[in-house]
C-alpha positions in Angstrom: 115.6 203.2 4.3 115.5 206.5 4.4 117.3 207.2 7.8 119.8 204.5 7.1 120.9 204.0 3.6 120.1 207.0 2.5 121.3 209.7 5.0 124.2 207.7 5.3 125.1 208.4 1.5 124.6 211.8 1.7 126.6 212.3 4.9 129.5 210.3 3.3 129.1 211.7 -0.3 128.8 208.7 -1.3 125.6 209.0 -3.7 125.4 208.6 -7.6 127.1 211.0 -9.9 124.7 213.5 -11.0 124.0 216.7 -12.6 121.7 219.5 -12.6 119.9 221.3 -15.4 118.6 224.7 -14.3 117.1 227.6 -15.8 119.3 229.6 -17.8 120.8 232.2 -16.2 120.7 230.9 -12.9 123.2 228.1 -12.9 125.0 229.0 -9.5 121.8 229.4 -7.4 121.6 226.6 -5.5 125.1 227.2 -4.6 124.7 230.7 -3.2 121.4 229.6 -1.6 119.9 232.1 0.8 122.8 233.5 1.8 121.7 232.9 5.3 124.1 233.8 7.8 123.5 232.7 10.8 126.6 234.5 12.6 126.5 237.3 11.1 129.6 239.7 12.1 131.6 236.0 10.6 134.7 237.2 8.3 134.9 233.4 6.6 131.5 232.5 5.7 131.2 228.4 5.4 129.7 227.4 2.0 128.1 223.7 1.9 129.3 221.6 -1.3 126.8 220.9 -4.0 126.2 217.7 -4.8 125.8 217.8 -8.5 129.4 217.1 -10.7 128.1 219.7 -13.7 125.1 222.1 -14.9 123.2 222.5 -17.9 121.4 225.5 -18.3 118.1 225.3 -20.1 117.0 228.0 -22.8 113.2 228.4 -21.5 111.6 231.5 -19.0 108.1 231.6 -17.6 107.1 235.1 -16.3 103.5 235.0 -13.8 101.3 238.0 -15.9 100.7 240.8 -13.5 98.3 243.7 -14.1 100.1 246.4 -16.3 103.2 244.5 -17.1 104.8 246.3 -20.3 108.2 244.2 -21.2 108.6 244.8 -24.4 106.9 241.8 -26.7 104.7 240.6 -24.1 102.0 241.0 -26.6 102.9 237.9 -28.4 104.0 235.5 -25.9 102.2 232.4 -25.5 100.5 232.2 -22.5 100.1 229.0 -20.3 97.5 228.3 -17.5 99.1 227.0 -14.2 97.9 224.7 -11.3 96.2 227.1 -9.7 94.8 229.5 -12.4 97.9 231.9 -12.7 98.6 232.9 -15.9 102.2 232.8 -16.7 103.6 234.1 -19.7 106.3 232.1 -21.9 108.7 234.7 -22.5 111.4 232.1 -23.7 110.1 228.9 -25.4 112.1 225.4 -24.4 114.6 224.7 -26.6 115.0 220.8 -26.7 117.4 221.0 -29.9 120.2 222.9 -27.6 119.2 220.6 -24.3 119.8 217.4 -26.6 123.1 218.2 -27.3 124.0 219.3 -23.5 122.3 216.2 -21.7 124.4 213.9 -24.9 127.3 215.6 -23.8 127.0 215.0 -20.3 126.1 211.0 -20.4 129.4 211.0 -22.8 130.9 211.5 -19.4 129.5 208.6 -17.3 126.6 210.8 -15.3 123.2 208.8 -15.0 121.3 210.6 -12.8 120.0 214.4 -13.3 118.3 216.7 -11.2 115.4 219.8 -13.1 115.0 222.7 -11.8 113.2 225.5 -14.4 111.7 228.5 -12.4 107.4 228.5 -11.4 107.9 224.6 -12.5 105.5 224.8 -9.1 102.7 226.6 -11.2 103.4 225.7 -14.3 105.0 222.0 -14.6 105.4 221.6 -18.4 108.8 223.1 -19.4 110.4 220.5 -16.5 108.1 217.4 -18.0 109.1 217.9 -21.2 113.2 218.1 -20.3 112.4 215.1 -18.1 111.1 212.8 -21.2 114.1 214.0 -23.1 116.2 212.7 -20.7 114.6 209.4 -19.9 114.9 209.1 -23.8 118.7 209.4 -24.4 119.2 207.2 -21.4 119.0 208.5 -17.9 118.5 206.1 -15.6 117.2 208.3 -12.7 115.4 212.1 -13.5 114.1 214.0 -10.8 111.8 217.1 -11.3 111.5 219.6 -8.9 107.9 219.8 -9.7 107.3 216.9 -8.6 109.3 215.8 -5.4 109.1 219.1 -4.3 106.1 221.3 -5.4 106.4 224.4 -3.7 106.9 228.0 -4.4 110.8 228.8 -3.4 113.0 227.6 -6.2 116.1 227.2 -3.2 114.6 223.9 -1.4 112.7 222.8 -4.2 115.9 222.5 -6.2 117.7 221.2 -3.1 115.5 218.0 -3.0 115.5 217.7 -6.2 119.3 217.0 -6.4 119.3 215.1 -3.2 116.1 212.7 -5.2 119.1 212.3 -7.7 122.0 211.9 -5.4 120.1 209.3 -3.6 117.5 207.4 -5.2 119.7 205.2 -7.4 121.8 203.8 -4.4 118.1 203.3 -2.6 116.7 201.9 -5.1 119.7 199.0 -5.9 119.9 198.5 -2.1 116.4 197.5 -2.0 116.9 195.4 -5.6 119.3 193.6 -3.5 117.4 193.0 -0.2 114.5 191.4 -2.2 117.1 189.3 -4.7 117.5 187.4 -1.1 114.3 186.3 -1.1 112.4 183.4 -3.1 111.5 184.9 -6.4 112.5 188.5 -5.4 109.6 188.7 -3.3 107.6 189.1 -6.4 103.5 189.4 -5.6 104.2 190.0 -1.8 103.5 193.5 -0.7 107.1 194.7 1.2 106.6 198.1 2.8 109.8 200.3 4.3 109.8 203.3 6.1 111.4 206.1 4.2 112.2 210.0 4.6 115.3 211.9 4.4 114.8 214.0 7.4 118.4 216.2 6.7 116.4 217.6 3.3 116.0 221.1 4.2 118.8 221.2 6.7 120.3 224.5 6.8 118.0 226.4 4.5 115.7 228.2 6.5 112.9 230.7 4.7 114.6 231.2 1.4 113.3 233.6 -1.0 110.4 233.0 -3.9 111.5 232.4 -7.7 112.4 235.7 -8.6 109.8 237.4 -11.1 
């Protein structure tokens, strides 16, 4: 499924409308990427389309503590404990009042399908679980969290899967709908296993950088 159906859809642009909410601040970063070049000396530089129709920047900002860190009210953030013991410090609490009205706003305009990406969601996954209920709530039919398709440090790939999850998993997901609706009773109680894998995920985005501090 995933060599066929899916990589077909993404090759073709022909996956579901979606959108991505991002960290304020930071709303053209999976565009620019890496800003790999890979001929370097090039006058036109080649940017790749995004897949996402529209943005929604997220109030929230979680700084790791460091060792004689001094911005100023630091003091009285809250601090959270991440998945592996860091300590990260919430400079700007979620606001889901703001995000309500954004996400409303953009299923007024027909997009089901929405892609997270909130920076050190790796370390720290709550801010992006949180926006994720919210948007299952008011109706999204498909919400992928960078957190969890894509747990890893650098905020570049991990936000690229994530909006390839949304591009693509609805179209999967009614394409297998329909290949067991040919079966008796949907093939329900019979284990059906596919092969899966986008292997074109991380094409073109070699070593990019870590979530900036």
């Amino acid at each position: 499924m995933g060599t066929t159906v899916a990589t077909n859809a993404l090759l073709q642009r022909r996956g579901e409308r979606s959108a991505l909410a991002v960290t304020r601040g930071f709303r053209n970063l999976l565009h620019i990427g890496n800003q790999a070049r890979p001929r370097l000396f090039d006058l036109e530089v080649a940017m790749p389309e995004v897949l996402y129709e529209e943005v929604i920047e997220v109030d929230e900002r979680l700084i790791p503590e460091q060792e004689g860190c001094h911005l100023p009210g630091s003091d009285t953030w809250t601090r959270v404990t991440g998945c592996s013991g860091v300590t990260l410090l919430v400079q700007r609490p979620l606001d889901l009042e703001r995000l309500r009205s954004d996400l409303e706003g953009v299923l007024a305009r027909g997009i089901r399908s929405l892609a997270v990406l909130l920076l050190h969601s790796y370390a720290w996954p709550g801010h992006e679980e949180q926006v994720g209920s919210l948007a299952a709530h008011l109706g999204f039919s498909q919400v992928s969290l960078s957190s969890e398709v894509a747990g890893m440090a650098r905020a570049v790939p991990r936000g690229l899967t994530a909006c390839v999850d949304a591009y693509l998993s609805p179209g999967v997901r009614r394409y297998l709908s329909s290949f067991c609706g040919g079966f008796k009773n949907g093939l329900k109680g019979v284990p059906v296993l596919f092969m899966g894998g986008v292997p074109v995920l991380f094409m073109g985005v070699p070593e990019p950088p870590q979530d900036p501090p």
